[in-house]
C-alpha positions as CSV (number, residue, x, y, z in Angstrom):
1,X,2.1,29.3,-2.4
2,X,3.3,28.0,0.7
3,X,1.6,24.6,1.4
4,X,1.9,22.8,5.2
5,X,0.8,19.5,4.3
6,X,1.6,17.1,7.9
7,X,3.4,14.2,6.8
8,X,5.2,13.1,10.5
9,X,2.8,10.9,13.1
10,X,1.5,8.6,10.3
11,X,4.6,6.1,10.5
12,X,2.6,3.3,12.5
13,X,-0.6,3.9,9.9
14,X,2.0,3.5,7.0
15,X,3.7,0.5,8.4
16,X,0.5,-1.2,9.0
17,X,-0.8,-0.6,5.4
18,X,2.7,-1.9,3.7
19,X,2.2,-5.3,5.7
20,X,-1.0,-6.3,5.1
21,X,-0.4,-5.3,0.9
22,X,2.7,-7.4,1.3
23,X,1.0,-10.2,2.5
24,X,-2.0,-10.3,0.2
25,X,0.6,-10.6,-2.2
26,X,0.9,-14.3,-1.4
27,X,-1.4,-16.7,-3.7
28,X,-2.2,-18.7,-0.3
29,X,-4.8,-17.3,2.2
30,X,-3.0,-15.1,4.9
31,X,-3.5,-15.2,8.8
32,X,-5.2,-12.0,10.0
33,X,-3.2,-12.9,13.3
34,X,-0.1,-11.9,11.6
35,X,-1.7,-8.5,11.4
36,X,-2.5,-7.9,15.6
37,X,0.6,-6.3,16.6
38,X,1.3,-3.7,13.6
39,X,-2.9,-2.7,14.1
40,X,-1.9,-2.1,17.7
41,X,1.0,0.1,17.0
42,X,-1.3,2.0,15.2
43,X,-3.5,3.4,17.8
44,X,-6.3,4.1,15.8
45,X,-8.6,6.5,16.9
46,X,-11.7,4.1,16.4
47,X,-10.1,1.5,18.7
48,X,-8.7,3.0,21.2
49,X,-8.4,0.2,23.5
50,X,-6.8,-2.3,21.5
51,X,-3.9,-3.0,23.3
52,X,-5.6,-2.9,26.5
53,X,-6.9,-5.9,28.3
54,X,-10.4,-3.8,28.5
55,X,-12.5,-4.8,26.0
56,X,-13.5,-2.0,23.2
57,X,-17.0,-2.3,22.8
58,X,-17.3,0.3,20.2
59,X,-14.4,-0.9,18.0
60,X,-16.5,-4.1,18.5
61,X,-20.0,-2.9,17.9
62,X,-18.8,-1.2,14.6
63,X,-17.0,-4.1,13.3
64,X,-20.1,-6.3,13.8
65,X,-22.2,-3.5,11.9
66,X,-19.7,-3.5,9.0
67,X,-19.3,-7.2,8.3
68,X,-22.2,-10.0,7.5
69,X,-24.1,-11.5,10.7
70,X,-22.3,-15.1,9.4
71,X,-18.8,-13.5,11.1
72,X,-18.6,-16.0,13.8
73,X,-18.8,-19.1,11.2
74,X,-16.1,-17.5,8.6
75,X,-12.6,-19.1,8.9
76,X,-11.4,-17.6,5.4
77,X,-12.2,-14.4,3.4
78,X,-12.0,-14.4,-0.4
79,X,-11.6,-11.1,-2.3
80,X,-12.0,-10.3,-6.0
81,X,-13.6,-7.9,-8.1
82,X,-15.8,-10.0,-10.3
83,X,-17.7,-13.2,-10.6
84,X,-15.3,-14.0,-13.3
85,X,-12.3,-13.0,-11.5
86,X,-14.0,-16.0,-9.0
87,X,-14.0,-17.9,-11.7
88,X,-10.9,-17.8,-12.8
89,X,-9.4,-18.9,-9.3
90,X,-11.1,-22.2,-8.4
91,X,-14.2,-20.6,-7.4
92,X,-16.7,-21.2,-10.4
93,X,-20.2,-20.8,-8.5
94,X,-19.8,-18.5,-5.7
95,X,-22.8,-16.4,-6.8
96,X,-25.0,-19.6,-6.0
97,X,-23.6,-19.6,-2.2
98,X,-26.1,-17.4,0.2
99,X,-26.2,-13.8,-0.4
100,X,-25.2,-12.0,3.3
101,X,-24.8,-8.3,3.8
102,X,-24.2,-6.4,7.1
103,X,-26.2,-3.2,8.3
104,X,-23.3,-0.5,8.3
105,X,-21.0,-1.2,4.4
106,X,-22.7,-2.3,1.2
107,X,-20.9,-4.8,-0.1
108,X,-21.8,-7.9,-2.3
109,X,-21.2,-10.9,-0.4
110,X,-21.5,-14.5,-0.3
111,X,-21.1,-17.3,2.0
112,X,-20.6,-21.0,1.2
113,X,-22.6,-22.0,4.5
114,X,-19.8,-23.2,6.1
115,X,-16.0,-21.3,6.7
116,X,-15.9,-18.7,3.6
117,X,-17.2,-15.4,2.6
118,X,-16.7,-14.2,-1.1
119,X,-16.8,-10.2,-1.0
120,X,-16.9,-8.0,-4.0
121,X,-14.1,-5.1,-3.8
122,X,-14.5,-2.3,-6.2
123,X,-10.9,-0.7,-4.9
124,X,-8.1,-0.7,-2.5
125,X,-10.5,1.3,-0.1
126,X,-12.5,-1.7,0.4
127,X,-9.3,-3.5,1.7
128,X,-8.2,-0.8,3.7
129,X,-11.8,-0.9,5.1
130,X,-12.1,-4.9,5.3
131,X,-9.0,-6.1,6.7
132,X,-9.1,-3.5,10.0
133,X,-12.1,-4.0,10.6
134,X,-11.3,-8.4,10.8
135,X,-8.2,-7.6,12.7
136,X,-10.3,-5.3,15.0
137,X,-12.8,-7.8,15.5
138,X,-10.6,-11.1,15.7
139,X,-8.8,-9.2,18.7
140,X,-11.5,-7.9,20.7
141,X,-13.4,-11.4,20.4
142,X,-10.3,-12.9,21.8
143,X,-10.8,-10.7,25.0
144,X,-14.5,-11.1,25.5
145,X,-13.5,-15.0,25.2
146,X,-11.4,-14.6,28.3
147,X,-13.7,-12.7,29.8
148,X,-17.4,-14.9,28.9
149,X,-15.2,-18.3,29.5
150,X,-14.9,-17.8,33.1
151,X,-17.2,-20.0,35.6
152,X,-19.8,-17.3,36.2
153,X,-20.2,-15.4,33.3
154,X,-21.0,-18.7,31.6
155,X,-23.2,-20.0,34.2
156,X,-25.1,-17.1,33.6
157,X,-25.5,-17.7,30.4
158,X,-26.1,-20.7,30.0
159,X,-29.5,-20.4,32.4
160,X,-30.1,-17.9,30.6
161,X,-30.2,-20.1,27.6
162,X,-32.7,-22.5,29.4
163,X,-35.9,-19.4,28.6
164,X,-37.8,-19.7,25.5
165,X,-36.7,-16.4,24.2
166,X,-32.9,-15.5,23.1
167,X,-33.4,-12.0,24.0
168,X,-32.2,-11.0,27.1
169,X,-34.6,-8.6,29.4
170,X,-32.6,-5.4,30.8
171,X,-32.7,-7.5,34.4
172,X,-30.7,-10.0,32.6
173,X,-28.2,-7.5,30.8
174,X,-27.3,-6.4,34.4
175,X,-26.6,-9.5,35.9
176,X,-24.1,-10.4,33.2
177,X,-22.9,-6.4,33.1
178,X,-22.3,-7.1,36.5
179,X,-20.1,-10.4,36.5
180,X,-18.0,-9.4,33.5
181,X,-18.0,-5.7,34.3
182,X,-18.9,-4.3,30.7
183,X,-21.1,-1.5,30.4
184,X,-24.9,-2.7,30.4
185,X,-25.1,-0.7,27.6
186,X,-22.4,-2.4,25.5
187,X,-23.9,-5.9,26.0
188,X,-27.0,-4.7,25.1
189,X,-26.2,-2.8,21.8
190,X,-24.4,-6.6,21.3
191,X,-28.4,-7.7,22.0
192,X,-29.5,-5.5,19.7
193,X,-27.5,-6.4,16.3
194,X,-27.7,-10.2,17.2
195,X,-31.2,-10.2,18.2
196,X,-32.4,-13.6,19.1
197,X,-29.6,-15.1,18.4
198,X,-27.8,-12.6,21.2
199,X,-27.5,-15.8,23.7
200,X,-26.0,-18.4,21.4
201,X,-23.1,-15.7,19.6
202,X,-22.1,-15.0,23.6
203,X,-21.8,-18.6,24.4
204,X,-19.7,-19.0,20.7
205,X,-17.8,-15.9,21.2
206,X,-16.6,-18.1,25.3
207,X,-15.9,-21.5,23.2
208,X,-14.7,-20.6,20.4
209,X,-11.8,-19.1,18.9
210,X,-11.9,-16.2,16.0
211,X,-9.1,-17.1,13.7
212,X,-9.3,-15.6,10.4
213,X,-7.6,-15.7,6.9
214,X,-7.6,-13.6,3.8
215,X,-6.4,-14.2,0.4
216,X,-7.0,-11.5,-2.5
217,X,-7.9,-13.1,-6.1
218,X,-6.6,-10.3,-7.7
219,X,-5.7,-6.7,-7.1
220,X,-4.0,-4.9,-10.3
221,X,-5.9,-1.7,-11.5
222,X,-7.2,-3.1,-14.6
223,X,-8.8,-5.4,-12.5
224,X,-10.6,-2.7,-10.9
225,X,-11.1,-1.1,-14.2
226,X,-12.5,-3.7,-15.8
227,X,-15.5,-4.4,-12.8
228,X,-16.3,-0.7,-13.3
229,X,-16.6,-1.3,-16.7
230,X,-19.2,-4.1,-16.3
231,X,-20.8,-2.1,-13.9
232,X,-21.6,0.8,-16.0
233,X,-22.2,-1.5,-18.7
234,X,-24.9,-3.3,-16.8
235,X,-26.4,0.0,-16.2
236,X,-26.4,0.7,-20.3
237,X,-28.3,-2.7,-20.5
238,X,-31.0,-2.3,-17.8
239,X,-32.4,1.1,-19.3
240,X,-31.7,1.1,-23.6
241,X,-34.1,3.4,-24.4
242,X,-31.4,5.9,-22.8
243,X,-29.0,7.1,-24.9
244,X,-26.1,8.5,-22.7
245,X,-24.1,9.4,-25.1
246,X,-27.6,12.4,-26.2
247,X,-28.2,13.4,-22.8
248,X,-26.7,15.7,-20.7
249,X,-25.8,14.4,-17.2
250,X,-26.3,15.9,-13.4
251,X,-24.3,13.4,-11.0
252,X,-24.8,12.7,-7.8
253,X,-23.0,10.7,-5.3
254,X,-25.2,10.1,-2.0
255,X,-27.8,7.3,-0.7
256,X,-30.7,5.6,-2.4
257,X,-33.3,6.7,-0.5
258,X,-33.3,10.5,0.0
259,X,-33.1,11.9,-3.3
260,X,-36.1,9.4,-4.7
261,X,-38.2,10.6,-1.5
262,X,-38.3,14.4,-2.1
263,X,-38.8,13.3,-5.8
264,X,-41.3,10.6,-6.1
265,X,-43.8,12.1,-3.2
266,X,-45.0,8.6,-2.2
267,X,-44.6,8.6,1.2
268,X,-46.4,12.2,1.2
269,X,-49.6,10.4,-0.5
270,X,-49.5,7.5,2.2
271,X,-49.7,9.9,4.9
272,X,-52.6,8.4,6.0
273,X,-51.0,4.8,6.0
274,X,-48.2,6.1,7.9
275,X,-50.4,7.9,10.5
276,X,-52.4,4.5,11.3
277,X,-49.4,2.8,11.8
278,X,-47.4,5.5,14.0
279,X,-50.8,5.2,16.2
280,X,-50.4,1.7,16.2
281,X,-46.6,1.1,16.7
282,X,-45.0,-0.1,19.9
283,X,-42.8,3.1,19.8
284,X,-44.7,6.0,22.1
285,X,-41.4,8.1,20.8
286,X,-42.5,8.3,17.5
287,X,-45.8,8.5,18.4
288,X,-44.9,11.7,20.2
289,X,-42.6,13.2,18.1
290,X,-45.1,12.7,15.0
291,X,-48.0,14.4,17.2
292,X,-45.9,17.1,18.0
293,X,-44.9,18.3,14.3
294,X,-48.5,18.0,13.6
295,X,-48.8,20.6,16.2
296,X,-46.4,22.2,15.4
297,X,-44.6,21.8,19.1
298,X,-41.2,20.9,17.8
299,X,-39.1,22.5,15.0
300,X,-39.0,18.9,13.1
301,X,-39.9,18.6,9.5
302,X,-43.0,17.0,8.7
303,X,-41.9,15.4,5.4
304,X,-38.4,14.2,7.2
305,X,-40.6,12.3,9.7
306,X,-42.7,10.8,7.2
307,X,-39.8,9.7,4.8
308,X,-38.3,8.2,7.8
309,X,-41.7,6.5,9.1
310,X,-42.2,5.2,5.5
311,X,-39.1,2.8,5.7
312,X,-40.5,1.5,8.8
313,X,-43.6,0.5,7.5
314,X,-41.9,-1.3,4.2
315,X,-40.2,-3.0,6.9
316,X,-43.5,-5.3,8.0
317,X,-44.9,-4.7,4.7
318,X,-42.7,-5.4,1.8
319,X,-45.6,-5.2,-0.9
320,X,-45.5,-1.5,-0.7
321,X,-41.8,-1.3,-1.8
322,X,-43.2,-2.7,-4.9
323,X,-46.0,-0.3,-5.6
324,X,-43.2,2.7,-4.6
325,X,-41.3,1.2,-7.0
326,X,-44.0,1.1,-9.6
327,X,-44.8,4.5,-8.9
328,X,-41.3,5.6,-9.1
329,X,-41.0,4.2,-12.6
330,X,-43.8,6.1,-13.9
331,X,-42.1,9.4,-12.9
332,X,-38.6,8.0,-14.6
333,X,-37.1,6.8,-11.9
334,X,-34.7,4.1,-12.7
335,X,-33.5,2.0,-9.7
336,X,-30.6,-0.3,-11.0
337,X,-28.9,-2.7,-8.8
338,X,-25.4,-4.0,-9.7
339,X,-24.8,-7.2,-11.7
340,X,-22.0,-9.6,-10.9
341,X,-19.4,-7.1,-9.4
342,X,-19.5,-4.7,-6.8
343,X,-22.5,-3.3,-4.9
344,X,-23.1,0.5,-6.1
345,X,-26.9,1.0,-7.3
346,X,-27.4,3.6,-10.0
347,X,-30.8,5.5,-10.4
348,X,-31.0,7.7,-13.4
349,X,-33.9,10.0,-13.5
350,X,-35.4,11.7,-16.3
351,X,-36.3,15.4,-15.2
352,X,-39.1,15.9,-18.0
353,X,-41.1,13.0,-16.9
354,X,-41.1,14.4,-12.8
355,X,-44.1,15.9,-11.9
356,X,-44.5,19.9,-9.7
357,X,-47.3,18.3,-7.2
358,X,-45.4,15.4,-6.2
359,X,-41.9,17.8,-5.5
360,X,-41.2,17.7,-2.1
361,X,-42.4,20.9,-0.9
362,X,-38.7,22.3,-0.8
363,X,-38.5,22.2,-4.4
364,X,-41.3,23.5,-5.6
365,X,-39.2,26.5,-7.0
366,X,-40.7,29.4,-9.5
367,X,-40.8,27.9,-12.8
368,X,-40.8,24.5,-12.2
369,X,-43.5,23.2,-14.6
370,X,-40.5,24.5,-17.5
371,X,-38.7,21.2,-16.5
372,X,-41.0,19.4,-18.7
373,X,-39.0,20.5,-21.8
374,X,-35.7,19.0,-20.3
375,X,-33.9,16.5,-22.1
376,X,-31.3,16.3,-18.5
377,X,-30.9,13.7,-16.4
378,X,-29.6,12.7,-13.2
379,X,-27.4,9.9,-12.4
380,X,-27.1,9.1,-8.7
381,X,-24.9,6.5,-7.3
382,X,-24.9,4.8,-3.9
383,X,-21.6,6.4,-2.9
384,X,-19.0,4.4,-3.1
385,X,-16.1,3.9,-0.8
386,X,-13.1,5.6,-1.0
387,X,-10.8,5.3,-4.5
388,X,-14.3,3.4,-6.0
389,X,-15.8,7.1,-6.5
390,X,-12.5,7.9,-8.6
391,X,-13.1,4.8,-11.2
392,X,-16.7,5.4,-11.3
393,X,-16.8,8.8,-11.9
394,X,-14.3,8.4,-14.8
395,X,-16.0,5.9,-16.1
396,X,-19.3,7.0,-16.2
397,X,-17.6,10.6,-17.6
398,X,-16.2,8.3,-20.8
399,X,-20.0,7.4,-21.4
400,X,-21.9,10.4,-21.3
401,X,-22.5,13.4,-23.4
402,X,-22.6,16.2,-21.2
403,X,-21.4,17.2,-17.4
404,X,-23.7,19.9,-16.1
405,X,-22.7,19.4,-12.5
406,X,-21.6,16.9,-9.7
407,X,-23.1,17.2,-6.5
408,X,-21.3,14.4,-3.4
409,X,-23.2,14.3,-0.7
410,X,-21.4,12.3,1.9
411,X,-20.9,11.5,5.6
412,X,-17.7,12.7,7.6
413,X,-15.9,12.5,11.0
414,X,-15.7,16.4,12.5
415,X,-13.1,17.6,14.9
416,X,-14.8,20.3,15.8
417,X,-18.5,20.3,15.2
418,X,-21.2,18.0,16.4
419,X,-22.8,14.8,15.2
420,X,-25.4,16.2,13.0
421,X,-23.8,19.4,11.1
422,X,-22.9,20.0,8.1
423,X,-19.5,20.8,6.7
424,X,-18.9,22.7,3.5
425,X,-15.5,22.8,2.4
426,X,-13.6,24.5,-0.4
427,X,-10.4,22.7,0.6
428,X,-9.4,19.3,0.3
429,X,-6.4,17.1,1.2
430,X,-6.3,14.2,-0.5
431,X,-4.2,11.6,1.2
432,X,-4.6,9.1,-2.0
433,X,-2.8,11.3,-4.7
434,X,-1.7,13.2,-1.4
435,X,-3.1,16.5,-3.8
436,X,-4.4,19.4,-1.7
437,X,-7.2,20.8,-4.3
438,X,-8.5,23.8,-4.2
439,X,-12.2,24.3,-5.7
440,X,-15.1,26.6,-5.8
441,X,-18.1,25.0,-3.7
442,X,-21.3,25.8,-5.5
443,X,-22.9,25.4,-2.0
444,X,-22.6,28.0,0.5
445,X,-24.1,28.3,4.2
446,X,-27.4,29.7,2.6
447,X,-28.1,27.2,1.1
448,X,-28.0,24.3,3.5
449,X,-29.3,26.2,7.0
450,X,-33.2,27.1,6.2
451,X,-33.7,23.2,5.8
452,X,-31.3,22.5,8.9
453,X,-33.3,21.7,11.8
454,X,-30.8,20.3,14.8
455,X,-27.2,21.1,13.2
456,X,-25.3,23.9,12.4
457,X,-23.7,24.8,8.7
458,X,-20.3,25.8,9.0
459,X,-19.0,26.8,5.3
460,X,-15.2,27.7,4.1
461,X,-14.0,24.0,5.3
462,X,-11.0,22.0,4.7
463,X,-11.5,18.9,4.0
464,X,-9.1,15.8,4.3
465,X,-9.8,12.5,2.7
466,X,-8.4,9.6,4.6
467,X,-7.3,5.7,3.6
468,X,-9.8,4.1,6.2
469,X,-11.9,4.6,8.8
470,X,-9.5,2.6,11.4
471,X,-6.2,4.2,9.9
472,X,-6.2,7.0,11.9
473,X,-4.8,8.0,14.9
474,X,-5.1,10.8,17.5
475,X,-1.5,12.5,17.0
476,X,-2.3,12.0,12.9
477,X,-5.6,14.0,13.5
478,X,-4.2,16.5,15.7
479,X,-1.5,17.6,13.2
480,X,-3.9,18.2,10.5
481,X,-6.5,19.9,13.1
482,X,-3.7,22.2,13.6
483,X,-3.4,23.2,9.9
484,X,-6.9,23.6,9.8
485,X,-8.4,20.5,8.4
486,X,-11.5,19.5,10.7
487,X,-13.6,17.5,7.9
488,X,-12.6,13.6,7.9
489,X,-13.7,11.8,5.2
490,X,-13.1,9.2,2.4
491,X,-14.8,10.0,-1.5
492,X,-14.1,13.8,-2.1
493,X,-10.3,13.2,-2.8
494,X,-11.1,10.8,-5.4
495,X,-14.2,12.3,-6.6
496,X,-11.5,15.7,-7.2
497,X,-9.0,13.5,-9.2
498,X,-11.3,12.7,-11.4
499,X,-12.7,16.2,-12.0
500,X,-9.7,17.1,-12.5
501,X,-9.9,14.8,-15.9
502,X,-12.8,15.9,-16.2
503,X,-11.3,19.4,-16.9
504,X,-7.7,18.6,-17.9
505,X,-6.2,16.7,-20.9
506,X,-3.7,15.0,-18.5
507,X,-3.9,12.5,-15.8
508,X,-4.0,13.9,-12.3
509,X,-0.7,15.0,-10.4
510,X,0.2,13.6,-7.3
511,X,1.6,15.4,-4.5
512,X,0.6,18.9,-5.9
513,X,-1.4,21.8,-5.3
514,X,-4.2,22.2,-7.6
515,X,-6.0,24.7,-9.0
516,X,-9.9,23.4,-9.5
517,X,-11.8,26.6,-9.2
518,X,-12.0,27.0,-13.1
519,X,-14.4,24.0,-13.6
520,X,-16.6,24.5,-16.2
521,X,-19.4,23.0,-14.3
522,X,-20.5,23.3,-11.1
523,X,-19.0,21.1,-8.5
524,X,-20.3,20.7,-4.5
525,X,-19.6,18.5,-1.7
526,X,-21.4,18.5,1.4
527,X,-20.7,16.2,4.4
528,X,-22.5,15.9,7.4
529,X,-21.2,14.9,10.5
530,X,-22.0,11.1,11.4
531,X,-18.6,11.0,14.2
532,X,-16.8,13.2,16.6
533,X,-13.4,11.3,17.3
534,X,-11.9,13.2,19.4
535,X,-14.4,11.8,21.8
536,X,-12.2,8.4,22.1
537,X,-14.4,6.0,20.4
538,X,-18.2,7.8,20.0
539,X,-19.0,7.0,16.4
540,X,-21.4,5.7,14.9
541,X,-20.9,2.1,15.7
542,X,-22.0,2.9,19.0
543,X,-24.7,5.1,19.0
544,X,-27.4,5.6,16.5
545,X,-28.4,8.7,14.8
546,X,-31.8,7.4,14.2
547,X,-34.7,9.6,12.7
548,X,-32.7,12.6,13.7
549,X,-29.9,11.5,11.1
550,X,-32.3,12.3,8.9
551,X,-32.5,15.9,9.4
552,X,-29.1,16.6,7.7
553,X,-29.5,14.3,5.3
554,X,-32.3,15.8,3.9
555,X,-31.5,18.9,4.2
556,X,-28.2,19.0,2.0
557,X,-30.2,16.8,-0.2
558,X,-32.8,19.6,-0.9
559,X,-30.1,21.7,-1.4
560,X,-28.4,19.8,-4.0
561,X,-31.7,18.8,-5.9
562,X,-32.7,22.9,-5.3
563,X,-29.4,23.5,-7.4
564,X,-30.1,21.1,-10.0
565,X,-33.4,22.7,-10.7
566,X,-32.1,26.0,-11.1
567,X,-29.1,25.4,-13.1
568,X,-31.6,23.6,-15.4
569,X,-34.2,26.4,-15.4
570,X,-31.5,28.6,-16.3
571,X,-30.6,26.4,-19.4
572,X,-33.6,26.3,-20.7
């Protein structure tokens, strides 16, 4: 079979990822300044303006979402795999430091309170993810410090510093849009992540400079081995009336909210909770949206909406994440968080103990009631980030009895489609094992589009999984657009390889063409679209899906939970 796999136009993207491994190398901390001029060469599609004098407010704005709100105090970045990896290297207590996290990557991390951040890696992805996005950010702070260091812009802010309040009102934004000459918008997505503190960071970001280093505590494969092996061991511990080793296994790789939504029913029972708040909110957008469904004036899902309105209301009052959870339980829902290594949560739910009048009504399939005689479970994972979904997967598939199916549900960049579709592919590239697998995607357009309100399905995909958001570039896209891969994304590759010893008595190839399609289980991967790169720089680190994001979400989620039902039913 003739395969055309592009391997020109990724020289600057390989370059920069043989420098930075060479340098964490060192047993000293490294100088992320060292890094600047390879990330430039590199051209990456998600900061396009990098070696422009222009400020890149998106390749900003994403790296602020991706990294603790603490960035501006860090001096030094510390990266292991486990608290006894810490340990091991002068760091005996950093679980006692404050716990930070940042809005857009979960990541276990902690921060001494002065100049260092511990993070949690469970794989090379998480450095290939980490380092760009502190390169990114130490560069485009150095131009904004040019630019908020001159006479008027801090004039401006520092009257603006004399108010009460550290938000800035949109009169504000303007003035300051219009004596630096970034976008209103820009400064006030910066408003919106930093909140009250939006004055202050500005002020920092003029005075101060943003020099980083990194050191890496330790990085050989049984490293990462072993943290995945205290993860899943943790998981053993939390639930031991489970025996996994009895029990056959449905896996899922997604989010921790959507599946336990259409399961658990909660928010459908607080309807009227949920209703008294909408009328009561500050937000005449939801208020309207919410009204229409309930007329039935827009084509928006009622149970979406709620799902989505339910999160809000746990915001200002925590005590009902507590009776959710509670309630959960009693249906065998099992939230586990990780222990003392990377951040992945587990849920396992038992299928017997779910209940037909709480289903979503989307699941409520013919026979349902029958699932009370299954011994199944499912196990679904936070997904993980990029080579992590290979070492969990395996992992997990050493400590189970049975693999009745594995269902990743994941988000993607398209380069063709919109912000919002879905993308069902049967094809995928891997650029880690640099495999191209073929597979047979239980899922087909059916399946997806009568729960698809805004998007489109487009099945028959290929797929490419990619080293890291930032590493990639517009001519390394464009060569794989023109062999026909339009789906950008990081876990199915890895999620593939280890199918594929899932199936095979051998570790996987590398640099092969392989043959998946006669898995004895059923395997489907559904991305939707959460970027459009081609669009120099729209992602989403500067724009936000909001409770539209939800519609695709839920949607392949139904679908995936639909196909665990029936494969069940037909078992039994």
């Amino acid at each position: 079979m003739e395969r055309a796999v592009p391997s020109s136009g990724n020289e600057e993207i390989d370059l920069y990822l043989r420098t930075y491994y060479s340098l964490l190398r060192s047993s000293r901390e490294v100088k992320i300044k060292t890094l600047i001029e390879a990330h430039k060469r590199m051209n990456s599609a998600l900061h396009v303006k990098a070696d422009e004098p222009e400020p890149d407010m998106a390749a900003m704005t994403y790296a602020l979402l991706r990294m603790p709100n603490c960035l501006h105090k860090v001096r030094l970045v510390i990266m292991g795999q486990t608290e006894y990896v810490y340990q091991q290297h002068g760091y005996p207590d950093v679980e006692s430091w404050q716990q930070v996290s940042a809005p857009g990557r979960r990541r276990r991390s902690f921060f001494d309170g002065q100049d260092t951040l511990a993070v949690y890696i469970a794989s090379q992805s998480d450095i290939d993810d980490i380092i760009p996005i502190l390169t990114a950010y130490q560069i485009e702070s150095r131009k904004l410090r040019q630019i908020f260091n001159q006479a008027g812009a801090m004039k401006l802010l520092k009257s603006f510093k004399k108010g009460k309040n550290g938000r800035l009102s949109a009169k504000q934004w303007q003035k300051l849009s219009e004596e630096t000459q970034i976008s209103q918008e820009d400064l006030e997505r910066l408003g919106q992540i930093w909140g009250d503190q939006a004055i202050d960071r500005l002020i920092d970001l003029a005075t101060e400079k943003h020099e980083f280093g990194i050191r890496m505590l330790a990085g050989s494969l049984a490293d990462y081995k072993r943290a995945t092996r205290q993860w899943w061991v943790n998981v053993e511990e939390r639930v031991p009336d489970i025996s996994f080793q009895e029990r056959p296994v449905y896996f899922i790789s997604s989010n921790t909210h959507s599946l336990t939504n259409i399961l658990s029913g909660f928010a459908l029972q607080q309807e009227d909770k949920l209703h008294t708040f909408l009328h009561n909110s500050n937000s005449p957008d939801l208020q309207q949206e919410y009204k229409d469904i309930l007329e039935r004036n827009v084509p928006s899902n009622r149970e979406n909406f709620l799902y989505y309105a339910l999160k809000k209301l746990e915001a200002e009052n925590p005590e009902l994440i507590t009776q959710r959870r509670n309630h959960e339980r009693n249906l065998g829902i099992h939230r586990i968080p990780s222990g003392h290594a990377f951040d992945i949560e587990v849920q396992i739910i038992n299928l017997h103990k779910l209940k037909p009048n709480h289903l979503d009504p989307r699941l409520r399939i013919q026979g349902i009631e029958k699932l009370i005689r299954s011994n199944a479970l499912i196990i679904n994972i936070d997904y993980p980030l990029g080579m992590a979904a290979y070492q969990v997967l395996t992992e997990i598939a050493r400590n189970i009895a049975e693999v009745r199916g594995i269902y990743i549900m994941g988000k993607a960049a398209t380069l063709n489609g919109r912000i919002g579709d879905v993308m069902i592919p049967n094809v995928v590239h891997d650029e880690h094992s640099m495999n191209t697998y073929f597979f047979r995607n239980c899922f087909s357009a059916d399946d997806i589009a009568p729960y698809l309100v805004y998007g489109t399905v487009m099945d028959n995909q290929k797929a490419i999984t990619v080293p890291g958001t930032f590493l990639q570039n517009e001519g390394y896209m464009s060569l794989f657009y023109r062999e026909g891969y339009t789906d950008m994304e990081m876990e199915a590759g890895p999620y593939l390889s280890g199918i594929y010893e899932m199936v095979r008595p051998k570790r996987h190839p590398s640099n092969e063409i392989v043959n998946l399609t006669s898995a004895t289980f059923p395997v489907g991967v559904l991305h939707y679209a959460s970027d459009t790169p081609f669009s120099k720089g729209k992602n989403l680190g500067s724009q936000n899906l909001s409770y539209f994001g939800m519609d695709p979400t839920y949607a392949t989620m139904v679908a995936i939970t639909r196909a665990i039902f029936t494969t069940e039913l037909e078992k039994l």
